[in-house]
Every structure is written in structure tokens, then in C-alpha cells.
KOLDREN-647088 format. One record per atom (N, C-alpha, C): residue in one letter; residue number from 1; atom name; z, x, y. Coordinates in steps of 0.1 Angstrom, whole numbers, plus 5000, padded with zeros to 4 digits. Example, Ala and Ser with C-alpha at 12.3 -4.5 7.8 and 13.67 -1.06 7.14 Angstrom:
% KOLDREN-647088
residu|num|atome|z|x|y
A|1|N|5078|5132|4943
A|1|CA|5078|5123|4955
A|1|C|5078|5132|4967
S|2|N|5071|5128|4978
S|2|CA|5071|5137|4989
S|2|C|5079|5129|5000
END
This chain:
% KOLDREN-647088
residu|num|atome|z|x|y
X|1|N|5735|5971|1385
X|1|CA|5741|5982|1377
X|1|C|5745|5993|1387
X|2|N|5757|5998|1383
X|2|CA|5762|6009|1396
X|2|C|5767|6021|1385
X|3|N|5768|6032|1387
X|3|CA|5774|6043|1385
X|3|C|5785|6051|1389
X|4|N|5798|6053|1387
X|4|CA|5808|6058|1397
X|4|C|5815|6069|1390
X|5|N|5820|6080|1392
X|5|CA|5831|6085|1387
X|5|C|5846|6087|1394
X|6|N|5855|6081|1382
X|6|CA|5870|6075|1389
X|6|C|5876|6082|1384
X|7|N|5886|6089|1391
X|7|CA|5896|6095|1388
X|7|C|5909|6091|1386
X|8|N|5911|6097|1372
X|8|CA|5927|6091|1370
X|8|C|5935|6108|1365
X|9|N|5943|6105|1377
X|9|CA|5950|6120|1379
X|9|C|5938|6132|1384
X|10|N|5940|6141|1376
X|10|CA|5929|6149|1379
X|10|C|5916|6151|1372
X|11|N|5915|6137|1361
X|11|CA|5907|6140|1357
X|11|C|5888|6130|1357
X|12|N|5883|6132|1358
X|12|CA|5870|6122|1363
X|12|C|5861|6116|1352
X|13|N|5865|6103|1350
X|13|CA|5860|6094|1343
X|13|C|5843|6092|1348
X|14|N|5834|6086|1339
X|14|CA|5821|6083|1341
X|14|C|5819|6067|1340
X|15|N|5821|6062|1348
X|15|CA|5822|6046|1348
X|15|C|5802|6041|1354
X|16|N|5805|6030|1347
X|16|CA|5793|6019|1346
X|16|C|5796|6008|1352
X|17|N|5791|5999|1358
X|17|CA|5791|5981|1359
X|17|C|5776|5976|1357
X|18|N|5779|5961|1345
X|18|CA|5768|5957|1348
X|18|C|5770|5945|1347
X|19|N|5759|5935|1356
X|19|CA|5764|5922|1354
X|19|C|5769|5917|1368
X|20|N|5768|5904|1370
X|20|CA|5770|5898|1387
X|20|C|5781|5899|1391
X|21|N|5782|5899|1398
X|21|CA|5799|5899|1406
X|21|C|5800|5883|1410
X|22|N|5815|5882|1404
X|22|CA|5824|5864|1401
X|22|C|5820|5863|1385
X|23|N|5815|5867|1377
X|23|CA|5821|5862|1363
X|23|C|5833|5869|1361
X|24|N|5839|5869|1348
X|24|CA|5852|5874|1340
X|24|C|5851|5892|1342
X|25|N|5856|5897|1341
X|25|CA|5852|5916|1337
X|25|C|5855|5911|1325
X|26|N|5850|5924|1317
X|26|CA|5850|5928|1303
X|26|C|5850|5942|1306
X|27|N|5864|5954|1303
X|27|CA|5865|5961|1301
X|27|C|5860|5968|1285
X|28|N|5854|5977|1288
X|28|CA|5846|5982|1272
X|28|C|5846|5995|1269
X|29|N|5850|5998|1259
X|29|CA|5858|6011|1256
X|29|C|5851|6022|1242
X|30|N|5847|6030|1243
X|30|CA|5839|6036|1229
X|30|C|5846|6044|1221
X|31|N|5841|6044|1209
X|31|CA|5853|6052|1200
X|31|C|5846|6069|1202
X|32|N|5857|6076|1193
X|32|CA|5859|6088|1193
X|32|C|5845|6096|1189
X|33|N|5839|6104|1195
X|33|CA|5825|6108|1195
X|33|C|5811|6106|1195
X|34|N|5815|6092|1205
X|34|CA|5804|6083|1214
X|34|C|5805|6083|1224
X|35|N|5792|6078|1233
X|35|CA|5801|6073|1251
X|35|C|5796|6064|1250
X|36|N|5791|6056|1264
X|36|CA|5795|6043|1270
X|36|C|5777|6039|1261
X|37|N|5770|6044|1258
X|37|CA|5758|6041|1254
X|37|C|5758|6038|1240
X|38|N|5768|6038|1232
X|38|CA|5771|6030|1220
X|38|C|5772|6015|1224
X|39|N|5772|6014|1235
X|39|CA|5771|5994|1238
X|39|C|5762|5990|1243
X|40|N|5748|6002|1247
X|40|CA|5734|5999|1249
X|40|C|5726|5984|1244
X|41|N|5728|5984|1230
X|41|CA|5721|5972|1227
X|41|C|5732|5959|1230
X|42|N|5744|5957|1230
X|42|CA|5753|5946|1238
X|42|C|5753|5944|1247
X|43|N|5747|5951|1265
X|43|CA|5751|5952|1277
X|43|C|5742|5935|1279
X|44|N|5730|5931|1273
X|44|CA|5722|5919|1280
X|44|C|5727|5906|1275
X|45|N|5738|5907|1262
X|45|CA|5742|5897|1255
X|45|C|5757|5898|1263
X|46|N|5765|5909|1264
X|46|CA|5772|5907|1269
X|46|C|5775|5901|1284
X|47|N|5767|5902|1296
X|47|CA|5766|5899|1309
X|47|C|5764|5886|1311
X|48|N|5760|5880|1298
X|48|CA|5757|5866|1299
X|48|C|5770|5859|1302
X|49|N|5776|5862|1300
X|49|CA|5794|5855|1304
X|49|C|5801|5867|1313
X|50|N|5799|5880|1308
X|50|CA|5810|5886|1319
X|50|C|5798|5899|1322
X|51|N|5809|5902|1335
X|51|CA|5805|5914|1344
X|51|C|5812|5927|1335
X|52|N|5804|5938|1332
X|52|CA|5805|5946|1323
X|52|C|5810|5956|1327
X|53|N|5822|5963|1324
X|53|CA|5827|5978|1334
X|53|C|5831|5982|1317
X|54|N|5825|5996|1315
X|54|CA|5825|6003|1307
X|54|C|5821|6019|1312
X|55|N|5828|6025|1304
X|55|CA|5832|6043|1306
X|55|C|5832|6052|1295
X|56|N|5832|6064|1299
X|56|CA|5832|6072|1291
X|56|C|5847|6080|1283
X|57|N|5852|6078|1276
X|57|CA|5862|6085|1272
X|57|C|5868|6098|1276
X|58|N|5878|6099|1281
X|58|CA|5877|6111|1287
X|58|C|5874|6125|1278
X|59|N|5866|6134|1279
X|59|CA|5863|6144|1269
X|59|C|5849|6141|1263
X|60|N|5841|6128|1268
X|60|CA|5831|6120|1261
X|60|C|5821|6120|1273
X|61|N|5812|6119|1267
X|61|CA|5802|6115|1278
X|61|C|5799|6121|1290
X|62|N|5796|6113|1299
X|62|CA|5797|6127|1313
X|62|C|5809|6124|1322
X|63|N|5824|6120|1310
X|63|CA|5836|6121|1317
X|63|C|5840|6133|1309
X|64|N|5851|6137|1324
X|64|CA|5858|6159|1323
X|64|C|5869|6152|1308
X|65|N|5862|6166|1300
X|65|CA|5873|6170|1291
X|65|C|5884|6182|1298
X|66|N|5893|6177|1298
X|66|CA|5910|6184|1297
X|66|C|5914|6195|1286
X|67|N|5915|6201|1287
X|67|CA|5926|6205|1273
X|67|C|5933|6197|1266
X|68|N|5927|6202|1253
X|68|CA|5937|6191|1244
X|68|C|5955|6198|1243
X|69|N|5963|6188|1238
X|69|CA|5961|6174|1232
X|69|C|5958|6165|1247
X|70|N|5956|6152|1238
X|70|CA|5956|6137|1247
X|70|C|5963|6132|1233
X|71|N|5967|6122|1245
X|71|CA|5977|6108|1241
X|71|C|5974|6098|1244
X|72|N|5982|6084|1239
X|72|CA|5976|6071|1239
X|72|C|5982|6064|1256
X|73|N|5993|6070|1258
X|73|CA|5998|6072|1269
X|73|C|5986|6075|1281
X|74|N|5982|6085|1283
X|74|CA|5968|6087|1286
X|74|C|5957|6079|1287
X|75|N|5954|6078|1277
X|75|CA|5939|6071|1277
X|75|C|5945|6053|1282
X|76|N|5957|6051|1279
X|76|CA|5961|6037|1285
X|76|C|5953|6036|1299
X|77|N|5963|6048|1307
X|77|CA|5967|6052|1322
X|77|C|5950|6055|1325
X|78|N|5941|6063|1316
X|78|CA|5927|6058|1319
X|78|C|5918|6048|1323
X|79|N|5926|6039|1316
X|79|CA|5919|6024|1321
X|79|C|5924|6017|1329
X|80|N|5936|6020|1328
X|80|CA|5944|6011|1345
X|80|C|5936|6017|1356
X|81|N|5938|6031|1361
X|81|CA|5928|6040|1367
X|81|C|5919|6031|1372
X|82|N|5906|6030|1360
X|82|CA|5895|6024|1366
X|82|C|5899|6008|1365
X|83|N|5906|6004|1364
X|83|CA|5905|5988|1369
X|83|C|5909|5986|1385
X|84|N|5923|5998|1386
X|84|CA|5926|5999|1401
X|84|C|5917|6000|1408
X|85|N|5903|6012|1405
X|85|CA|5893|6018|1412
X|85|C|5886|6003|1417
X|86|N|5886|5998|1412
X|86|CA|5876|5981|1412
X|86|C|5881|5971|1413
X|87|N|5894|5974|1417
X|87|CA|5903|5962|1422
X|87|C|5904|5951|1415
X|88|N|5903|5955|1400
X|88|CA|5904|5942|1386
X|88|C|5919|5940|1382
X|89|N|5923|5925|1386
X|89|CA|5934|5922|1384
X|89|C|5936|5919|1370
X|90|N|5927|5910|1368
X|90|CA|5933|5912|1351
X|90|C|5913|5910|1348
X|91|N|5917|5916|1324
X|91|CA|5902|5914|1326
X|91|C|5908|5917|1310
X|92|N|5889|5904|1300
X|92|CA|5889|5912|1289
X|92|C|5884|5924|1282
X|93|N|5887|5927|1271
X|93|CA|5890|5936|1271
X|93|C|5882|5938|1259
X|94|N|5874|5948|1250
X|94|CA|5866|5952|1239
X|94|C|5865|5970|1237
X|95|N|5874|5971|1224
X|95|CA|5873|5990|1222
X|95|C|5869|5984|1207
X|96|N|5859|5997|1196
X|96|CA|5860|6001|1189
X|96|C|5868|6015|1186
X|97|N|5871|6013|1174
X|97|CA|5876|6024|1169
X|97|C|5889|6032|1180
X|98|N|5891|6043|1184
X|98|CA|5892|6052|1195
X|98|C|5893|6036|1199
X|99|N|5885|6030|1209
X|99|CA|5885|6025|1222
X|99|C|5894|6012|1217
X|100|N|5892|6005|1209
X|100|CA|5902|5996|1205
X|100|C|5912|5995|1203
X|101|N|5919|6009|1197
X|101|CA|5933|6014|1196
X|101|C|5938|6014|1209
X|102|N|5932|6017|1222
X|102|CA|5933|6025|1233
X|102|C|5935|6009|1241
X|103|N|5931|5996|1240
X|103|CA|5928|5984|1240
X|103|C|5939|5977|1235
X|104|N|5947|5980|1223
X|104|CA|5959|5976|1220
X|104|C|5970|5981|1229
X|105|N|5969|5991|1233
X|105|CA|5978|5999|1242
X|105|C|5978|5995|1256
X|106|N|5970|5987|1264
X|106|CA|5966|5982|1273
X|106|C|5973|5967|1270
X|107|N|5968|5964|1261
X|107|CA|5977|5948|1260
X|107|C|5990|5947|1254
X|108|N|5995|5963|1251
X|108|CA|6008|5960|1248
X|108|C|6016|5966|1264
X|109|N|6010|5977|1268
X|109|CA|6019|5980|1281
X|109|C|6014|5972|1293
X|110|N|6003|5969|1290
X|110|CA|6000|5959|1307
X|110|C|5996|5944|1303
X|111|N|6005|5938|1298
X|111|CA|5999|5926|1294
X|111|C|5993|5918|1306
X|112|N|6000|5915|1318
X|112|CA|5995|5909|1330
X|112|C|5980|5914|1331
X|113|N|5973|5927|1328
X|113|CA|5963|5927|1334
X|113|C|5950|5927|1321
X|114|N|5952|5919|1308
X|114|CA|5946|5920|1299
X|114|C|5949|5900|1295
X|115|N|5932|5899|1293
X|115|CA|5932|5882|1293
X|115|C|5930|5879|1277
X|116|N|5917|5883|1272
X|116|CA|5913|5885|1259
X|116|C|5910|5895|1254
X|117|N|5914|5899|1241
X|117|CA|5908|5910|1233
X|117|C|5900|5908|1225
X|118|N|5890|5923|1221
X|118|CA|5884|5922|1212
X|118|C|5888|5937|1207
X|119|N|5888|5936|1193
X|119|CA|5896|5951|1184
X|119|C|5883|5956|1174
X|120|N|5876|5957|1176
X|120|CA|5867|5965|1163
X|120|C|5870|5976|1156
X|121|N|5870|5978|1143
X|121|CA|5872|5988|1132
X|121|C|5883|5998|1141
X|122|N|5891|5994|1142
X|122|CA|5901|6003|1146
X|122|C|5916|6000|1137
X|123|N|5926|6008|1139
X|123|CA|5938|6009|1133
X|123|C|5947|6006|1141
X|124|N|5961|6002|1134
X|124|CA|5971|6003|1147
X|124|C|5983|6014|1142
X|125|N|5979|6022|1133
X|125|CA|5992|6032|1126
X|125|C|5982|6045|1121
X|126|N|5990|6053|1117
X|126|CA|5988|6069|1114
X|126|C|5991|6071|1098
X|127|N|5991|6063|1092
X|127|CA|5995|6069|1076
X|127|C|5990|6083|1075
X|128|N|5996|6092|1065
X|128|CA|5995|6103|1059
X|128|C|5980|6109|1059
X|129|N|5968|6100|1050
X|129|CA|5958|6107|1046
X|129|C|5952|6105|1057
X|130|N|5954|6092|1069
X|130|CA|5946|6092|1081
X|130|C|5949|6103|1089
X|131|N|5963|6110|1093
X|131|CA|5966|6123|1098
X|131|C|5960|6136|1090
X|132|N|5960|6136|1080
X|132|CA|5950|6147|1073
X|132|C|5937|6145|1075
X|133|N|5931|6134|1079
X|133|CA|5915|6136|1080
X|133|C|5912|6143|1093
X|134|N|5923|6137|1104
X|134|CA|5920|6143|1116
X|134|C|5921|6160|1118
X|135|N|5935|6169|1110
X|135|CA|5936|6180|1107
X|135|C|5921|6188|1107
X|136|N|5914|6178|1092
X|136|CA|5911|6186|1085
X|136|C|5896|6186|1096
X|137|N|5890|6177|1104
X|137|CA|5881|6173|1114
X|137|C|5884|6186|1124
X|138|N|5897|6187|1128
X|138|CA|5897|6196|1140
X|138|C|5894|6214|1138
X|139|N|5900|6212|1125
X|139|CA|5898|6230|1116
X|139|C|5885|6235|1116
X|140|N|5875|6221|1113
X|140|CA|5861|6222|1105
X|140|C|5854|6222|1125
X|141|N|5858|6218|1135
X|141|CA|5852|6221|1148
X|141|C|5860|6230|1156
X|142|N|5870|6237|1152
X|142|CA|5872|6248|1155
X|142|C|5865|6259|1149
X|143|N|5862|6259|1136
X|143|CA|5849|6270|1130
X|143|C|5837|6270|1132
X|144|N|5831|6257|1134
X|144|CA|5817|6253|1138
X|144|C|5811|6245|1148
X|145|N|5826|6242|1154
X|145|CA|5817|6233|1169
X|145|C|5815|6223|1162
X|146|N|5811|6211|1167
X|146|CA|5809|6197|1169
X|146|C|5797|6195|1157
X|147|N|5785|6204|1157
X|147|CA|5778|6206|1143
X|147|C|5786|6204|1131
X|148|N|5800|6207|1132
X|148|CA|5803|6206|1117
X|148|C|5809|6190|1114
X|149|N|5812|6182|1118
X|149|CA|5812|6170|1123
X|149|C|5808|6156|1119
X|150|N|5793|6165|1122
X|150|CA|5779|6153|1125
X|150|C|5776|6145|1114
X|151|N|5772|6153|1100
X|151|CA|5772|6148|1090
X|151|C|5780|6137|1084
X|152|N|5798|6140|1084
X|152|CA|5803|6131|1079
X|152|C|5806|6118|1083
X|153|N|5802|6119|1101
X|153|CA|5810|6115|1108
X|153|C|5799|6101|1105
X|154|N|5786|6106|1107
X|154|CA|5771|6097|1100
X|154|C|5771|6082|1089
X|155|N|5778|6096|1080
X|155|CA|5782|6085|1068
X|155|C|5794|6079|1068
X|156|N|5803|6078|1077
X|156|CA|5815|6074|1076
X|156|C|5810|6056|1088
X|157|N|5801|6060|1094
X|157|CA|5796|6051|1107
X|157|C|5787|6044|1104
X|158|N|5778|6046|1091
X|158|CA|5768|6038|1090
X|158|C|5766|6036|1077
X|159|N|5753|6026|1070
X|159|CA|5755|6025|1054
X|159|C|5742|6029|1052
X|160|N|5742|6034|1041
X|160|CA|5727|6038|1039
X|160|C|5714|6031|1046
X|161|N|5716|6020|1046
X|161|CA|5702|6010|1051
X|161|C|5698|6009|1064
X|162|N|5709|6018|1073
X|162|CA|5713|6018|1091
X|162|C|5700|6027|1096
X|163|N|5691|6019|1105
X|163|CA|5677|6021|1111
X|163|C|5680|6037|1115
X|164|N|5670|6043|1108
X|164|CA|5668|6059|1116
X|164|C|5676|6062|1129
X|165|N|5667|6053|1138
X|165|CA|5665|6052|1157
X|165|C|5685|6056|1157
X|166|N|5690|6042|1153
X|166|CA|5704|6044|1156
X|166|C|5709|6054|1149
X|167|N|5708|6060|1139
X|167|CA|5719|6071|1130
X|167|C|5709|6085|1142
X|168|N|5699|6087|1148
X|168|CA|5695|6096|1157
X|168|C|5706|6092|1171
X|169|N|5706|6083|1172
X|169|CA|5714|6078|1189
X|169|C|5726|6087|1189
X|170|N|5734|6079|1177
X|170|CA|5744|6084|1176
X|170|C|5744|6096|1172
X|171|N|5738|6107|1164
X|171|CA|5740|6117|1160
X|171|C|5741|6127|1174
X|172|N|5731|6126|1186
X|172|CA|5729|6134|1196
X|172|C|5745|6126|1201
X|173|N|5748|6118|1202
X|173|CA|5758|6114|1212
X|173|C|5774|6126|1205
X|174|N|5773|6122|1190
X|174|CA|5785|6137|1185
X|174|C|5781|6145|1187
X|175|N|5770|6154|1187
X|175|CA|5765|6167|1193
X|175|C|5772|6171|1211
X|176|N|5767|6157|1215
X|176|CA|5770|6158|1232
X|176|C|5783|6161|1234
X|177|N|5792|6155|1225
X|177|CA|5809|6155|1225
X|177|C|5817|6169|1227
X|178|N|5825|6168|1237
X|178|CA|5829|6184|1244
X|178|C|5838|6184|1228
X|179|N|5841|6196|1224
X|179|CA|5850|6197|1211
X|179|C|5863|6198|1221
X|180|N|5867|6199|1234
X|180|CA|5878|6198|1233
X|180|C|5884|6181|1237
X|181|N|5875|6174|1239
X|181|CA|5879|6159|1239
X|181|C|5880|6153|1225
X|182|N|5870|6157|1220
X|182|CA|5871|6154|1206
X|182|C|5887|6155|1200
X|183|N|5886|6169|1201
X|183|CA|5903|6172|1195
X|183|C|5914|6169|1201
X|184|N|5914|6165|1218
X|184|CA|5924|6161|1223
X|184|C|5927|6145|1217
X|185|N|5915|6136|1217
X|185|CA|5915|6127|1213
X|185|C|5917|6125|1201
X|186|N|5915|6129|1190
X|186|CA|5916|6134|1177
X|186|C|5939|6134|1177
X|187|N|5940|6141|1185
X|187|CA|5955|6143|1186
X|187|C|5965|6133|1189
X|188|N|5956|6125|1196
X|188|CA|5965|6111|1200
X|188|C|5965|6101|1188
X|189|N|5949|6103|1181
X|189|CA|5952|6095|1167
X|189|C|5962|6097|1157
X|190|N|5964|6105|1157
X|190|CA|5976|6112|1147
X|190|C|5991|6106|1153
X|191|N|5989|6104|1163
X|191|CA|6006|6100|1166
X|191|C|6000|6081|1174
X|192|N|5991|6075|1163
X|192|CA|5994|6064|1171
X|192|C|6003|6053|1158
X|193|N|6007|6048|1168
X|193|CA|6020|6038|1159
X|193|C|6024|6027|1166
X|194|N|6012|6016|1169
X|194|CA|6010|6004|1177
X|194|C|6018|5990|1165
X|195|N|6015|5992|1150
X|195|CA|6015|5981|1144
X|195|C|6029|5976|1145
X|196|N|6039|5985|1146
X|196|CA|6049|5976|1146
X|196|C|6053|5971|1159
X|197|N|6046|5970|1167
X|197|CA|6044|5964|1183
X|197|C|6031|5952|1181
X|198|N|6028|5946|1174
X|198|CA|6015|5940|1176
X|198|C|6019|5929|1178
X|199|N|6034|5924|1173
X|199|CA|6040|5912|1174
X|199|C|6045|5908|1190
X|200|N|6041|5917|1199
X|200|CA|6047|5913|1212
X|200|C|6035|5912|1222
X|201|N|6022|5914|1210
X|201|CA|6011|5910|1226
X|201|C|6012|5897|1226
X|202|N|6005|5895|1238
X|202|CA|6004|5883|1244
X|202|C|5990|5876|1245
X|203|N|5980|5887|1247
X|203|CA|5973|5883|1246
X|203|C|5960|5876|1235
X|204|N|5953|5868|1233
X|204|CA|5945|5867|1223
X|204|C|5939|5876|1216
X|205|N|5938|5880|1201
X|205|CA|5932|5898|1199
X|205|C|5923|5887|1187
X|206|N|5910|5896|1191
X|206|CA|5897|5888|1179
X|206|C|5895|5904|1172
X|207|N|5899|5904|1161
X|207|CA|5897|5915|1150
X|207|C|5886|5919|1146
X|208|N|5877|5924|1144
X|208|CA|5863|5922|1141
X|208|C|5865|5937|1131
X|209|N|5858|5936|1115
X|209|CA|5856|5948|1111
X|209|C|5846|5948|1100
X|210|N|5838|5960|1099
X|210|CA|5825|5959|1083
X|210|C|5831|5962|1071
X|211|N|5830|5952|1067
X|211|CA|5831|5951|1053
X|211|C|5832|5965|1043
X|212|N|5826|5972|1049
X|212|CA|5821|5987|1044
X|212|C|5828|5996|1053
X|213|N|5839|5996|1061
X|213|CA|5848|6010|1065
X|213|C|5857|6012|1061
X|214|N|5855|6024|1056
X|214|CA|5869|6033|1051
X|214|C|5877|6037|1060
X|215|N|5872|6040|1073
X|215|CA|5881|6042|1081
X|215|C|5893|6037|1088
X|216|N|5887|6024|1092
X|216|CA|5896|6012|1089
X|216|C|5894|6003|1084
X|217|N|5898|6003|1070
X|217|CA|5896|5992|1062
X|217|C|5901|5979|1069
X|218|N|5891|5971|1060
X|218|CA|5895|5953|1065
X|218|C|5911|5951|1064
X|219|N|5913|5954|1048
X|219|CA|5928|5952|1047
X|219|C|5939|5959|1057
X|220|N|5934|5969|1065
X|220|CA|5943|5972|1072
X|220|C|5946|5962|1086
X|221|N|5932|5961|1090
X|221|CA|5926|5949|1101
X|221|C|5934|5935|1100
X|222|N|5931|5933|1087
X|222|CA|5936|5915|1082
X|222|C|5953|5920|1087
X|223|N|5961|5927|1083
X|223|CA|5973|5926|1085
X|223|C|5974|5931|1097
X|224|N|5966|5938|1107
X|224|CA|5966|5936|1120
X|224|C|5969|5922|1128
X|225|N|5960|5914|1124
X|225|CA|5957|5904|1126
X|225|C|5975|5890|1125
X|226|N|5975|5894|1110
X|226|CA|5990|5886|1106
X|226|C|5998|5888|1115
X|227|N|6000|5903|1121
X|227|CA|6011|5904|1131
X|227|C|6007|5901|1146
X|228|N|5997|5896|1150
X|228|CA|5995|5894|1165
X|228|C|5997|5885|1163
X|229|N|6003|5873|1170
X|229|CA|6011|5862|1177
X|229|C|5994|5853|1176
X|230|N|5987|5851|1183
X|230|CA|5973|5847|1184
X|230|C|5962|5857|1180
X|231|N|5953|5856|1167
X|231|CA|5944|5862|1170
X|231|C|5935|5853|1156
X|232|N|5925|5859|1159
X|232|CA|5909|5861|1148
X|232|C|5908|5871|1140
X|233|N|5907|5868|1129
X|233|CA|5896|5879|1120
X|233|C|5883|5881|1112
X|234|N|5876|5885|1122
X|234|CA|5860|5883|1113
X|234|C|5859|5899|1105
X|235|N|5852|5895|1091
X|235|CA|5845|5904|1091
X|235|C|5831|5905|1083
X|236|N|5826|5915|1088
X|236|CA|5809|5920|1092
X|236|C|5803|5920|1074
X|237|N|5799|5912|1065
X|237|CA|5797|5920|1057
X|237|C|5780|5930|1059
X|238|N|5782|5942|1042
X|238|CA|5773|5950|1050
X|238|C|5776|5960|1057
X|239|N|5787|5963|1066
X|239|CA|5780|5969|1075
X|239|C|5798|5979|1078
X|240|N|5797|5992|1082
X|240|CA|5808|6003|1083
X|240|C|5814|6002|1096
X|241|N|5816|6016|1097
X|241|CA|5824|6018|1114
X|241|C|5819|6013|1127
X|242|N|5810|6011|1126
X|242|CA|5801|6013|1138
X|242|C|5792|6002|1137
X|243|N|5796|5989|1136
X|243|CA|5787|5978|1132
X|243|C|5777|5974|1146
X|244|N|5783|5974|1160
X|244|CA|5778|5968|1169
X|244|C|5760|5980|1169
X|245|N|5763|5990|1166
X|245|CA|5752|5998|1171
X|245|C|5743|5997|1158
X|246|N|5751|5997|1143
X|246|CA|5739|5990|1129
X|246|C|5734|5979|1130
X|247|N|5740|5968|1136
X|247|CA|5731|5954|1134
X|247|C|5740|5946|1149
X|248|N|5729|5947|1158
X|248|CA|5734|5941|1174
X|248|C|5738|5927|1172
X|249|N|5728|5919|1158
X|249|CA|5731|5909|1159
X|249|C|5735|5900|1155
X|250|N|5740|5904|1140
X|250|CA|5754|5903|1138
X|250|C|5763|5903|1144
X|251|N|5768|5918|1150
X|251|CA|5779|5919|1164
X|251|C|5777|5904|1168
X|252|N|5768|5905|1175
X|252|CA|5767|5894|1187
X|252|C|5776|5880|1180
X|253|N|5769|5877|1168
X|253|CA|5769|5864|1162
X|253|C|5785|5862|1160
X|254|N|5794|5873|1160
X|254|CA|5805|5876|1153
X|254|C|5818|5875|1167
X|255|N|5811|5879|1180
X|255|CA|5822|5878|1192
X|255|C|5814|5869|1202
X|256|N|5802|5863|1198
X|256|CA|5797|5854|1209
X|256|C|5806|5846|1215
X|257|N|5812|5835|1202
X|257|CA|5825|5824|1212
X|257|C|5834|5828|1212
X|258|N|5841|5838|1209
X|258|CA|5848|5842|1215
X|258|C|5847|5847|1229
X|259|N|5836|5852|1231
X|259|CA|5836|5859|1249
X|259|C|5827|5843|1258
X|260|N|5825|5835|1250
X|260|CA|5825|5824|1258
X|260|C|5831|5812|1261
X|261|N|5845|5819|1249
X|261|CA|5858|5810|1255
X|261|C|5869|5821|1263
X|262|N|5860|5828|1267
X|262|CA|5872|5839|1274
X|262|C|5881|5834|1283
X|263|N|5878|5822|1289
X|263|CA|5891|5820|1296
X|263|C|5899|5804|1298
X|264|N|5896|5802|1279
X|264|CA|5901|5790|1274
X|264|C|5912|5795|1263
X|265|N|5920|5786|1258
X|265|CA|5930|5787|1247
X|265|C|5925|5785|1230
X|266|N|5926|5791|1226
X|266|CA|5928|5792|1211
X|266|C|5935|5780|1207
END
């Protein structure tokens, strides 16, 4: 396990590796008001087939928040960054939410250097009431800071029955969140508009989403799915936004063969 901070442009990412050197990489990506420690309980399941390089969002974790806005453009150019930094020619690939969206954009602008996907509870478009939640998210931490937030963000990520320990992990981890990453990132959501591009990846995309998110509903996912060229759709029942950190093992059970056909055909 190594620790590094990479810079892409001027700004300094908080990168991780874990896992042997000569398996697959698995780039891993966290959504919007998490960092790289929302994949805590996957890092010993994951390593078993691939070498793990995961970071912190820029604005997240102990990577520099910028002034907002950010773009998808950006957070793309993020991850090429650190694969350059590590000399990763190609690699798969796993975002929720935020990180997933960010993961479509990666396999739609660099397909050469993206093998397999994995998309959790994420979107590929901006409809109307999705651009109003983010508004109304940035107004509510512009008056109160990242405290105003935490609550909804809770129930939007987890379902009632989600162990204390994790709705605590996560709670300090939106606290930790700079508000101006939050919002820059926040701003890129609002102008993302991947779906009508989904039909030109290339690569394999495994859909994965709980049964229980509003935020990205399954039915949005499933027609994700119809338009990629190759892909999978599981979903979680049970379980909201943030399934990998409510039930590890589930997750696991849900992208096991997949990340142990990572470098076989569908």
C-alpha cells in the first residue's frame, strides 16, 4: 500500500495503491461527498484479482479543492492524470455515483485506456428535478456549510436498517467535504449529458444499482444499460445510493465475476 499526491494541472489529487504489482489496475472513483475510504470494506475483496489505485475527488478528501465550478471535462482529465502518474496504459475501471458518471466519461473520451467497467447508482443525463436538487443542495451549503447537507444526504444513501458504524463513516466523511468541491462538483452534475453517447463505448459497462435509490433510479440504470453496446445489469435489492458501504457483501456477490472476468469477453 503506497500513498501519493498527483497532480493534474495545478491541482493535487490524494491517490492510494493497493494490491501486487502485475495483476489488472482497477481504477476507483468515489461519489460526491465521500473519499477514497467509502471502498474500505472492498479494498481485500477487491485485490484478489486487481491492483487497486483509488483517489480522492478533487475537492474531497485530502485532494485540493479549486474554486468552483468543475466539469466532467475535469474530473475526466483527473484520472488520465493519475494513470499517466503510474504509467497505466489501460485499466478497469469502478465509480459510484459522482465517480461513475466521471467513469463514463473516461470510456467515452479514452476508450484505449479503459478495459472494463463498473457504473454504480449513477446517471448519465441531467433532467429538470435532478438540476433542481443540486441548486437547491448548493443554496442550503452556502447558508450553513456542509452541516446542512448531512441529514438528507444520510437518507438519500442509506435505508433505514443501514448499521449505525457506516451511516457514522459516512456522515464524518460529508462533514470532511470542502463546500467548495462539493459545489464545484455539484456544478458538473447539472451539465452532465453522457446518455446520448452511451451507444459509442466500447468498452464492457456492468450497471450495478439498489433497488431503493431515488437518486438514480434502477429505471434510469436499466436504460443505461439498453444503450451500451455490451453491458450488465444487476440490481441490489434492499439497498439505496450507497450499497457497497450498506452491505460489502452483497456488493461483492453482485461484481465478483465480473472483476474476475476482467480480461475475458462477454
Amino acid at each position: 500500500m503506497t500513498h501519493s499526491i498527483v497532480h493534474s494541472g495545478d491541482v493535487g489529487l490524494a491517490v492510494r495503491v493497493d494490491g501486487e504489482a502485475g495483476k489488472p489496475w482497477l481504477l476507483v472513483s468515489n461519489s460526491l461527498g465521500a473519499d477514497m475510504g467509502m471502498w474500505d470494506g472492498q479494498i481485500d475483496f477487491l485485490t484478489r484479482t486487481h491492483r487497486v489505485l483509488r483517489y480522492d475527488t478533487r475537492g474531497h478528501g485530502g485532494s485540493e479543492a479549486p474554486p468552483p465550478p468543475y466539469n466532467f471535462d475535469m474530473l475526466v482529465a483527473d484520472m488520465i492524470a493519475i494513470l499517466d502518474h503510474f504509467e497505466v496504459e489501460q485499466t478497469d475501471v469502478m465509480g459510484l455515483s459522482l465517480g461513475g458518471m466521471t467513469a463514463l466519461g473516461l470510456g467515452l473520451d479514452h476508450p484505449q485506456r479503459v478495459g472494463r467497467m463498473i457504473v454504480c447508482d449513477a446517471r448519465a443525463d441531467a433532467p429538470a428535478p435532478f438540476v433542481q436538487s443540486w441548486d437547491q443542495r448548493i443554496a442550503a451549503i452556502n447558508e450553513g456549510g456542509m452541516e446542512a447537507v448531512v441529514a438528507g444526504t444520510l437518507e438519500r444513501w442509506f435505508t433505514p436498517s443501514c448499521p449505525q458504524e457506516v451511516i457514522d463513516k459516512a456522515a464524518a466523511m460529508i462533514r470532511e467535504t470542502s463546500p467548495d468541491g462539493y459545489i464545484g462538483c455539484a456544478h458538473a452534475l447539472k451539465e452532465l449529458d453522457y446518455l446520448k453517447d452511451l451507444g459509442k463505448l466500447r468498452a464492457p459497462v456492468l450497471y450495478v444499482v439498489g433497488s431503493d435509490d431515488l437518486g438514480a433510479p434502477k429505471d434510469a440504470m436499466a436504460e443505461m444499460a439498453e444503450r451500451t453496446p455490451v453491458a450488465e445489469f444487476k440490481i441490489l435489492d434492499g439497498l439505496a445510493h450507497v450499497p457497497n458501504m450498506e452491505d460489502s457483501e452483497a456488493f461483492a456477490g453482485a461484481i465478483g465475476p465480473w472483476l474476475a472476468d476482467a480480461r475475458g469477453q462477454m
